[in-house]
PyMOL CGO cylinders between C-alpha atoms (Angstrom):
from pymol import cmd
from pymol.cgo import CYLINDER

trace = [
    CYLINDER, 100.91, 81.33, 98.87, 97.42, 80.51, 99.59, 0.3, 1, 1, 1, 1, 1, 1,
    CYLINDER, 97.42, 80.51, 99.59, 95.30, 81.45, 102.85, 0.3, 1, 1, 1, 1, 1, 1,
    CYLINDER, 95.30, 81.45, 102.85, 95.55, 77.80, 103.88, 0.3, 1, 1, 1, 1, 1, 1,
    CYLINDER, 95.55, 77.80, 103.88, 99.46, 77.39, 103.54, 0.3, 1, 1, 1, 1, 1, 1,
    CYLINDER, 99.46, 77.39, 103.54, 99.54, 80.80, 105.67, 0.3, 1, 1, 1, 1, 1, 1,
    CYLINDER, 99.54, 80.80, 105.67, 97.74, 79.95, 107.98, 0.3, 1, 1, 1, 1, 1, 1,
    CYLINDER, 97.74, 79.95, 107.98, 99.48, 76.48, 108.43, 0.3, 1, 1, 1, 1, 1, 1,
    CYLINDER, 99.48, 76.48, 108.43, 103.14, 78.15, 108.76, 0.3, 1, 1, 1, 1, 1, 1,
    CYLINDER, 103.14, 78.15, 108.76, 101.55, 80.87, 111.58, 0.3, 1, 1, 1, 1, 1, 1,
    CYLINDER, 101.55, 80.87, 111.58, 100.32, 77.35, 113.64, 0.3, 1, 1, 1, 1, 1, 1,
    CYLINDER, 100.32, 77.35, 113.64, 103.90, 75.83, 112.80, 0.3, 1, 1, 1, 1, 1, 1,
    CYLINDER, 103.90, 75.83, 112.80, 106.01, 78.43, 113.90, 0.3, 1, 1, 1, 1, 1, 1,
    CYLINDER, 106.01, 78.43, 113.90, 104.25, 78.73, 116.74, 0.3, 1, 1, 1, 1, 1, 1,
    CYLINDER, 104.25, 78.73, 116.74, 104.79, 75.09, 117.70, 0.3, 1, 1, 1, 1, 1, 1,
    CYLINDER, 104.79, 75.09, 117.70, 108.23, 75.84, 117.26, 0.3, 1, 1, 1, 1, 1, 1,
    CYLINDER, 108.23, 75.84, 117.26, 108.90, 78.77, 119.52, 0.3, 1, 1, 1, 1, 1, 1,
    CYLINDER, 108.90, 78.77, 119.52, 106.99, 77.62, 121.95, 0.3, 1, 1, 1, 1, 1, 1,
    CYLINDER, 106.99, 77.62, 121.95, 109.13, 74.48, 122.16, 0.3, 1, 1, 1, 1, 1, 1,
    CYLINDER, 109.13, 74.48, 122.16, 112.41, 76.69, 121.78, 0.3, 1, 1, 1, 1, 1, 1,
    CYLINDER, 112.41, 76.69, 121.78, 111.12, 78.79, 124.51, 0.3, 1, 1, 1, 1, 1, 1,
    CYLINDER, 111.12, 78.79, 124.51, 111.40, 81.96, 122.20, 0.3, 1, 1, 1, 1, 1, 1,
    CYLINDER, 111.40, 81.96, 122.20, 107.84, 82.79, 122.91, 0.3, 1, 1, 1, 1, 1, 1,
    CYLINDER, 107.84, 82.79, 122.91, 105.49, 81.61, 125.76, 0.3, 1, 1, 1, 1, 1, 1,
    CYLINDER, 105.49, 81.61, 125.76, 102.37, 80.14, 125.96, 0.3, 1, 1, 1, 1, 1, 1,
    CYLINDER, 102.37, 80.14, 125.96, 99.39, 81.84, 125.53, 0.3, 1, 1, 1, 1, 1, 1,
    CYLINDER, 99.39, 81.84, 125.53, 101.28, 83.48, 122.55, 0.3, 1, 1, 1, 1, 1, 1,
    CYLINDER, 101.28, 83.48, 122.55, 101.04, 82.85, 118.79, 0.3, 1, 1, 1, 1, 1, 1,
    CYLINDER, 101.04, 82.85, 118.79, 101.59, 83.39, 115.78, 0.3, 1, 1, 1, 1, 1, 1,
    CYLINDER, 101.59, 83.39, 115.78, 98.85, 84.49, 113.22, 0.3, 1, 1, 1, 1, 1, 1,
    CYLINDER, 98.85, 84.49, 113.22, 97.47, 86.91, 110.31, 0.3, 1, 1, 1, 1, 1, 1,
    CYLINDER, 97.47, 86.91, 110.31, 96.86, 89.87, 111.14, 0.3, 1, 1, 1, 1, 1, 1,
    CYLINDER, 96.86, 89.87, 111.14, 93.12, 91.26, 110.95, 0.3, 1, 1, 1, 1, 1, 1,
    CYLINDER, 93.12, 91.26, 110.95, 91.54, 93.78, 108.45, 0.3, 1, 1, 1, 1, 1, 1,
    CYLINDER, 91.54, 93.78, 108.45, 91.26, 96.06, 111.05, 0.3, 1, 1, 1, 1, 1, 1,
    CYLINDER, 91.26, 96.06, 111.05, 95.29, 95.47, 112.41, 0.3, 1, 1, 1, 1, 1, 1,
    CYLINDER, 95.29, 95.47, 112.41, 96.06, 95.93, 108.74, 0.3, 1, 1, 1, 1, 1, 1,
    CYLINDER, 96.06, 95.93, 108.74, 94.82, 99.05, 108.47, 0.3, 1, 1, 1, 1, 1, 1,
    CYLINDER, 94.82, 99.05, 108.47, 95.87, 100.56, 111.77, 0.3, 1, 1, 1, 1, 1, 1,
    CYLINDER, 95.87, 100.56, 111.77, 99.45, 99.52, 110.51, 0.3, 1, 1, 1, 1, 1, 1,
    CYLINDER, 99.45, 99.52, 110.51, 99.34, 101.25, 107.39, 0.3, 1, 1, 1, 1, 1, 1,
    CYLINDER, 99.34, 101.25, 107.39, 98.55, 104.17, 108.77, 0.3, 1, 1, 1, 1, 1, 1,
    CYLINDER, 98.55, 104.17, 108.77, 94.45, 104.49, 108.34, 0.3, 1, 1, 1, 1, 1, 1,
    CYLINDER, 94.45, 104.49, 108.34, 92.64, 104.40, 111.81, 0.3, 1, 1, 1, 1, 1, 1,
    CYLINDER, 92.64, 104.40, 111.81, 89.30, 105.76, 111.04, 0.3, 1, 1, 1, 1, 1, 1,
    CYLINDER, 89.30, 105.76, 111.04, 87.60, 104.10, 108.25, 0.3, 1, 1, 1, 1, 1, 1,
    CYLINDER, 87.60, 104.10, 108.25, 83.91, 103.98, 107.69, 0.3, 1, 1, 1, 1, 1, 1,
    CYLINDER, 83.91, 103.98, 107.69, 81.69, 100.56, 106.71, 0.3, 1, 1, 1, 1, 1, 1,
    CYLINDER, 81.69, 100.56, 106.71, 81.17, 97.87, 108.70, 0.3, 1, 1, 1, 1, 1, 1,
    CYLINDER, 81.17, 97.87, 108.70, 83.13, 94.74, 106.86, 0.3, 1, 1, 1, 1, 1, 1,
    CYLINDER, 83.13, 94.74, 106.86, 86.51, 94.74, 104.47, 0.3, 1, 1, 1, 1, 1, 1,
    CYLINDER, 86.51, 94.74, 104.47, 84.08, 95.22, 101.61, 0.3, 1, 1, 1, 1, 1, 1,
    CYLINDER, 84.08, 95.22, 101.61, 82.06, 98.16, 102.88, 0.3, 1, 1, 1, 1, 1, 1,
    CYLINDER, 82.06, 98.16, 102.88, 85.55, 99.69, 103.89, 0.3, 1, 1, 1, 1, 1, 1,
    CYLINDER, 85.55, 99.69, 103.89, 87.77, 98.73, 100.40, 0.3, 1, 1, 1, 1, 1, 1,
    CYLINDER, 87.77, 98.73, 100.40, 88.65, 102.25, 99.05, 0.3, 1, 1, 1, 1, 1, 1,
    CYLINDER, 88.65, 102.25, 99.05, 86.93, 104.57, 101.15, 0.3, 1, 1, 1, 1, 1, 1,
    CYLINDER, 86.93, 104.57, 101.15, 89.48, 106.59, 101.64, 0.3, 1, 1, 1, 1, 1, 1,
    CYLINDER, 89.48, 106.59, 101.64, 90.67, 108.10, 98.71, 0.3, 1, 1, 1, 1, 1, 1,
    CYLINDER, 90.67, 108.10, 98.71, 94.21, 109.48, 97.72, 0.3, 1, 1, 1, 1, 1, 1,
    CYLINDER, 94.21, 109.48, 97.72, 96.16, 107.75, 100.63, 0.3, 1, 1, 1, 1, 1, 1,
    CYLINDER, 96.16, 107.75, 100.63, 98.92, 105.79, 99.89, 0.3, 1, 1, 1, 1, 1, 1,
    CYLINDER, 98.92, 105.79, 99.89, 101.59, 103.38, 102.35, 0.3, 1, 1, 1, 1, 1, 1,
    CYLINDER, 101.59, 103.38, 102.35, 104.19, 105.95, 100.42, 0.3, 1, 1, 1, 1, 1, 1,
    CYLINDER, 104.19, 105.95, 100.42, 101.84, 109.20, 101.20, 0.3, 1, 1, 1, 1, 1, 1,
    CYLINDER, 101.84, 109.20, 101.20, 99.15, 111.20, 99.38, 0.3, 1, 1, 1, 1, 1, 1,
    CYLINDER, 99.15, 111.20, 99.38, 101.17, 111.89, 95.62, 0.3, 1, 1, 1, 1, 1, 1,
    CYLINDER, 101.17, 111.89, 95.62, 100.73, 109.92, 92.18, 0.3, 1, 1, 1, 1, 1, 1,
    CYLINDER, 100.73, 109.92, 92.18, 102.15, 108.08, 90.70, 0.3, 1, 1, 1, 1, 1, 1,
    CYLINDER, 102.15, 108.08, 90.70, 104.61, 106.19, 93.65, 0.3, 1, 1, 1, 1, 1, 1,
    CYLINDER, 104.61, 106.19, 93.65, 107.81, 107.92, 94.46, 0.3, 1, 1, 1, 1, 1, 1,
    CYLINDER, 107.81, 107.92, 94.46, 111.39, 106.31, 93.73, 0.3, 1, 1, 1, 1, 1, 1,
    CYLINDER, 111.39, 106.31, 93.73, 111.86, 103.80, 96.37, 0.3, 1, 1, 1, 1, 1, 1,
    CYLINDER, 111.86, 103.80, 96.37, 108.48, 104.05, 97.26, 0.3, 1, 1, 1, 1, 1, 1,
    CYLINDER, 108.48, 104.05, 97.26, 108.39, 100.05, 97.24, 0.3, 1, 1, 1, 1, 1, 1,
    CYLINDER, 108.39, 100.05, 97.24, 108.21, 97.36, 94.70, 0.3, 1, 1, 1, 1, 1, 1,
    CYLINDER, 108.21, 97.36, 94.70, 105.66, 98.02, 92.08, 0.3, 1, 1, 1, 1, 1, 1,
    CYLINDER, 105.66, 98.02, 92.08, 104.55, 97.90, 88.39, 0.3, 1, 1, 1, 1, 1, 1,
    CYLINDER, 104.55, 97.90, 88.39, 107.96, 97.81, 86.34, 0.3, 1, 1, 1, 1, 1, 1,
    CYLINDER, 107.96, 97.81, 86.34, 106.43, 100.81, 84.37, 0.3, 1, 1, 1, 1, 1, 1,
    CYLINDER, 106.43, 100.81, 84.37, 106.37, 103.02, 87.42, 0.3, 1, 1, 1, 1, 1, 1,
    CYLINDER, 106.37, 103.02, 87.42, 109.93, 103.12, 87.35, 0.3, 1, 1, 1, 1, 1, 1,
    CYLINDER, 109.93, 103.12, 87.35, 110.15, 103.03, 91.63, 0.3, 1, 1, 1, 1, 1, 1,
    CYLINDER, 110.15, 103.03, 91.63, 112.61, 99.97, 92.38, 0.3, 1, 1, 1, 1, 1, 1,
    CYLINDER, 112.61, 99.97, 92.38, 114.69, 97.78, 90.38, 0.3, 1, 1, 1, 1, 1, 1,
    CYLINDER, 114.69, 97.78, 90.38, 112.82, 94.20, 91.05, 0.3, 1, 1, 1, 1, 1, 1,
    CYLINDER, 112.82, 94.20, 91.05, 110.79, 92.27, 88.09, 0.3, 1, 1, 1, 1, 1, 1,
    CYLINDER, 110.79, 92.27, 88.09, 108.93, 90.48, 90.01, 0.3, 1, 1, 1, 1, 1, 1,
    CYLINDER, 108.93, 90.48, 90.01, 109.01, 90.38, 94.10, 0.3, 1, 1, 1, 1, 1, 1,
    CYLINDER, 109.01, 90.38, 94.10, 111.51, 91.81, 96.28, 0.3, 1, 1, 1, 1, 1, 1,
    CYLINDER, 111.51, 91.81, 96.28, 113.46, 91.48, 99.34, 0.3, 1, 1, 1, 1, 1, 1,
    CYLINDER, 113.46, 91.48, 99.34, 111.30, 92.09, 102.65, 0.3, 1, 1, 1, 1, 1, 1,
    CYLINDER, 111.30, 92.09, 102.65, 112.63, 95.24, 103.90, 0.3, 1, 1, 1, 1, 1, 1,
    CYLINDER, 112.63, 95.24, 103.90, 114.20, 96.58, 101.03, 0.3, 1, 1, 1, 1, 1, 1,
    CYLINDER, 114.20, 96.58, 101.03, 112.41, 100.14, 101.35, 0.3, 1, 1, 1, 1, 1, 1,
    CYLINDER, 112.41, 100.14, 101.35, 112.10, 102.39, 103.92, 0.3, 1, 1, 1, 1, 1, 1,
    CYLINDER, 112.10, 102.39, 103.92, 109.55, 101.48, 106.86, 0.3, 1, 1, 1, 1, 1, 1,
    CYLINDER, 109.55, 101.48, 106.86, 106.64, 103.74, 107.55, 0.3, 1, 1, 1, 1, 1, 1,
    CYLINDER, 106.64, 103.74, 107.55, 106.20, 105.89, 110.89, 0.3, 1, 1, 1, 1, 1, 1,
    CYLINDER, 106.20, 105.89, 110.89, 105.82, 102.77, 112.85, 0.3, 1, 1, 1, 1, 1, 1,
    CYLINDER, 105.82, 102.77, 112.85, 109.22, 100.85, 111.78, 0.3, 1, 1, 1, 1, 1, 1,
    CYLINDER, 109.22, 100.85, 111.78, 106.83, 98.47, 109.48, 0.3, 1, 1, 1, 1, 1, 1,
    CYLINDER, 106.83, 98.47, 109.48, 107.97, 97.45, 106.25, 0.3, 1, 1, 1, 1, 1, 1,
    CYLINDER, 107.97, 97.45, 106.25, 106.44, 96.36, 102.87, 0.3, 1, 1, 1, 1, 1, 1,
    CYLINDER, 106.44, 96.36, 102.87, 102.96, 98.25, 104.02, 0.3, 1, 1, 1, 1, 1, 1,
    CYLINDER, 102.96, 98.25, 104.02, 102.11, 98.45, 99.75, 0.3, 1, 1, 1, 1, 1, 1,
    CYLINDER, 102.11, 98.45, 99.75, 103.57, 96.69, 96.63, 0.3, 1, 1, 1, 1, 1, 1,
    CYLINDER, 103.57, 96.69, 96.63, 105.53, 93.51, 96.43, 0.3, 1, 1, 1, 1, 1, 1,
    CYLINDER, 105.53, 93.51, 96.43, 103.19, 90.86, 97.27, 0.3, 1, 1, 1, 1, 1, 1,
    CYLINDER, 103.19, 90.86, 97.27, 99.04, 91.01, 97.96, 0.3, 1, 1, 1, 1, 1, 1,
    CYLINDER, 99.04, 91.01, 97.96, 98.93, 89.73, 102.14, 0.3, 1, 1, 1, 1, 1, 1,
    CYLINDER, 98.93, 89.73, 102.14, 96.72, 87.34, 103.48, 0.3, 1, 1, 1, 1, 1, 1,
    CYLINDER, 96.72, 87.34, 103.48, 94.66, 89.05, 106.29, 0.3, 1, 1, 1, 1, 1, 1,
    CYLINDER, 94.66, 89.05, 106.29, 92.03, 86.83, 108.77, 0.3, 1, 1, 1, 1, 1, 1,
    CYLINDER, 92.03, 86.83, 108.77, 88.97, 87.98, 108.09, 0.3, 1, 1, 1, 1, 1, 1,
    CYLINDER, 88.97, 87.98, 108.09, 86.25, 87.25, 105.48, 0.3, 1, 1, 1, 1, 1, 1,
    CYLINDER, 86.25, 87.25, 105.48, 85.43, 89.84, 102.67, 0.3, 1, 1, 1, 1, 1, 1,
    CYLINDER, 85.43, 89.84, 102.67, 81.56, 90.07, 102.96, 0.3, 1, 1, 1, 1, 1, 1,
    CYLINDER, 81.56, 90.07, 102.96, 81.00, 87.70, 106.04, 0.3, 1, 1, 1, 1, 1, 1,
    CYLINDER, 81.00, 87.70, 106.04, 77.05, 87.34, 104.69, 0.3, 1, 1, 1, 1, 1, 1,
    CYLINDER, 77.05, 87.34, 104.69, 77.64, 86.86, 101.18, 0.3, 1, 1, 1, 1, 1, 1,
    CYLINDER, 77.64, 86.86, 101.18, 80.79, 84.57, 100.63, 0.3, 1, 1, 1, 1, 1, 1,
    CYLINDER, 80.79, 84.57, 100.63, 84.22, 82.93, 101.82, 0.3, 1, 1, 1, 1, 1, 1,
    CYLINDER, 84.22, 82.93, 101.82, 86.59, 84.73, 100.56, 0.3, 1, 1, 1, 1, 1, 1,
    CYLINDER, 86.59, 84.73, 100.56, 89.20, 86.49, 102.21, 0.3, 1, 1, 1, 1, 1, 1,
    CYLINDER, 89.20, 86.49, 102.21, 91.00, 89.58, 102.52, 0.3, 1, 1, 1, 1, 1, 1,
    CYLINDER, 91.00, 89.58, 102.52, 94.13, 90.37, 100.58, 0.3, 1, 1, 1, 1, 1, 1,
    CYLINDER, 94.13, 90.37, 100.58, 95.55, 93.85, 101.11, 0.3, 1, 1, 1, 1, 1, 1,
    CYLINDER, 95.55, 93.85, 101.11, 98.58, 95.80, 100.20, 0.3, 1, 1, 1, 1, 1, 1,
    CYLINDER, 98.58, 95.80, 100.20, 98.60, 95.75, 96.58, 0.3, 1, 1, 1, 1, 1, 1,
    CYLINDER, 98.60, 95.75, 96.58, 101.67, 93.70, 94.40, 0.3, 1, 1, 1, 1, 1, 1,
    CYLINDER, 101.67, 93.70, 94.40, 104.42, 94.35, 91.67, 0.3, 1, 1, 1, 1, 1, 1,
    CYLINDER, 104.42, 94.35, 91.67, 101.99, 93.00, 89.35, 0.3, 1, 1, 1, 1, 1, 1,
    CYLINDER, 101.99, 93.00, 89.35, 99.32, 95.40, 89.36, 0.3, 1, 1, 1, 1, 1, 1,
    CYLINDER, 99.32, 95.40, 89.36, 99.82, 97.45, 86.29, 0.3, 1, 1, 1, 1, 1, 1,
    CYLINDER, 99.82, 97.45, 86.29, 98.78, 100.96, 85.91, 0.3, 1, 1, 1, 1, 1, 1,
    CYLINDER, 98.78, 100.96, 85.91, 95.74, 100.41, 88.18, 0.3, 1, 1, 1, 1, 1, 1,
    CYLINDER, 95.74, 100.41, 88.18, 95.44, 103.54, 90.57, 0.3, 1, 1, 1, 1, 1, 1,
    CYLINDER, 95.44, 103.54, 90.57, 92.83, 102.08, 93.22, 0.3, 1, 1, 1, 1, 1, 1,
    CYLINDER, 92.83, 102.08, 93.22, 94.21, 98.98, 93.71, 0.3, 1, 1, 1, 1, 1, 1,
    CYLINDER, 94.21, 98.98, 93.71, 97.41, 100.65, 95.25, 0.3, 1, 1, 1, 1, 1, 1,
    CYLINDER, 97.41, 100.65, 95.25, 95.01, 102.78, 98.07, 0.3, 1, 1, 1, 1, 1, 1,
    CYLINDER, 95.01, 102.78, 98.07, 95.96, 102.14, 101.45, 0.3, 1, 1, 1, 1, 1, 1,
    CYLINDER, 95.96, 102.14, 101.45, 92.16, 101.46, 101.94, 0.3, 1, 1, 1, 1, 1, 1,
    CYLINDER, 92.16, 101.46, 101.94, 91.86, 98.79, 99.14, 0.3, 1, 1, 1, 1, 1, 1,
    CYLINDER, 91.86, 98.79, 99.14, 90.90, 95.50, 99.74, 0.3, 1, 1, 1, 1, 1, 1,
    CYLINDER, 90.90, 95.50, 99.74, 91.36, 92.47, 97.41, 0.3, 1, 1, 1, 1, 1, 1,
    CYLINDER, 91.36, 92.47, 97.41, 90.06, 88.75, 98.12, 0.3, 1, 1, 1, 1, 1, 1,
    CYLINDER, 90.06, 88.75, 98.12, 90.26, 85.72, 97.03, 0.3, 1, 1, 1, 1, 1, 1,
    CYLINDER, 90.26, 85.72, 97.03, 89.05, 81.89, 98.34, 0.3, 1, 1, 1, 1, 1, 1,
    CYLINDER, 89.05, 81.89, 98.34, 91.46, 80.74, 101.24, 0.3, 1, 1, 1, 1, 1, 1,
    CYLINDER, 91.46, 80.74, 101.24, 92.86, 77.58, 98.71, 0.3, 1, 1, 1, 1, 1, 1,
    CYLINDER, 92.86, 77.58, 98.71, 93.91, 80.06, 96.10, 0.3, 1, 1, 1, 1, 1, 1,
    CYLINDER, 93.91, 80.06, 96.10, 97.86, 80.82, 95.48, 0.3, 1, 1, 1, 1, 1, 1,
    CYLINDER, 97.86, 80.82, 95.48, 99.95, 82.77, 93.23, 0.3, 1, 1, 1, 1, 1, 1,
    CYLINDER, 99.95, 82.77, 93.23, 102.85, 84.47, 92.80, 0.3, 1, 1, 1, 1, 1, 1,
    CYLINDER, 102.85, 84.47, 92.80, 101.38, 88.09, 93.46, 0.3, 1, 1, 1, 1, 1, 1,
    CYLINDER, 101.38, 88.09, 93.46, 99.99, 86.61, 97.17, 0.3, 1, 1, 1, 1, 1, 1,
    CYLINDER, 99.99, 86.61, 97.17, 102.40, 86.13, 100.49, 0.3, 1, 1, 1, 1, 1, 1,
    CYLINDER, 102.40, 86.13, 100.49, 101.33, 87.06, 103.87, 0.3, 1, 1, 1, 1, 1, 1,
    CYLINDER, 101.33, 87.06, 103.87, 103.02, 88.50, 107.17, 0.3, 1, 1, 1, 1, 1, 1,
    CYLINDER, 103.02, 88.50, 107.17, 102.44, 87.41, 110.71, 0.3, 1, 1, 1, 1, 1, 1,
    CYLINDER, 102.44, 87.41, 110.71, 101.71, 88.69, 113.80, 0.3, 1, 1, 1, 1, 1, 1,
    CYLINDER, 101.71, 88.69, 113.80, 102.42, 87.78, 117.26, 0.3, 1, 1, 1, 1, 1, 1,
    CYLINDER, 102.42, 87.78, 117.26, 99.77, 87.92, 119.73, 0.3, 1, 1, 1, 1, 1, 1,
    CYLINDER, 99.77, 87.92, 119.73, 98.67, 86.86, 123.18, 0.3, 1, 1, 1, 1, 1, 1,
    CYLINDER, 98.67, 86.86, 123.18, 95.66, 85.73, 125.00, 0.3, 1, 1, 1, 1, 1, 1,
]
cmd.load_cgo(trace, "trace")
């Protein structure tokens, strides 16, 4: 899923709830920010100005908690971990949720977030969460990491989530 076809589907189902009347105007659907992201994972005070200044800053913090490797049921990650029963991606909302009922916080697929990377330096965009295709690689599965990637880019390994917000 690229940045573009995410971003396309938020504006969509928007349309379409606001015509259903299952949301009001003024509402919509989006991506949720870097910031939003990490709030809902469980990380409120991080240090840096943008995504990249921020990515890993806060060491040994998981979505699953503070051990290593990840737990049983921790999620859906590298087949060699041993955690879940999945080859490739999984169910939304297969695992437990994390202290504030959200699901899917790490593993399964990387997640589209709005903002840039580096806003002075390129256009790329923030991918966070970590997938069940990131082999034995401790960092990228820190709460704090950030991936990127241009917004046209898609693969497997990259979904998103949306968020409902008003003005």
């Amino acid at each position: 899923m690229s940045w573009d076809n995410a971003h396309a589907f938020c504006e969509w189902l928007t349309k379409k709830e606001i015509v259903t009347g299952k949301i009001k105007a003024g509402q919509k659907y989006r991506l949720p920010t870097d910031s939003e992201w990490s709030v809902a994972v469980g990380l409120d005070q991080e240090k840096g100005g943008t995504p990249q200044e921020k990515s890993r800053g806060i060491k040994d913090v998981y979505p699953w908690g503070k051990e290593w490797p990840p737990p049983k049921g921790a999620g859906n990650y590298e087949k060699g971990y041993k955690v879940d029963v999945f080859d490739y991606t999984s169910p939304v909302g297969r695992f437990a949720s994390n202290q504030f009922g959200i699901f899917d916080m790490g593993g399964n697929v990387w997640e589209w977030c709005e903002d840039l990377y580096n806003p002075s330096t390129n256009k790329t965009l923030v991918l966070r969460g970590a997938c069940w295709d990131n082999g034995n690689v401790r960092d990228f599965h820190l709460s704090s990491h950030r991936s990127y990637d241009v917004p046209q880019y898609k693969d497997l390994t990259i979904g998103f989530r949306c968020v409902l917000s008003s003005e």
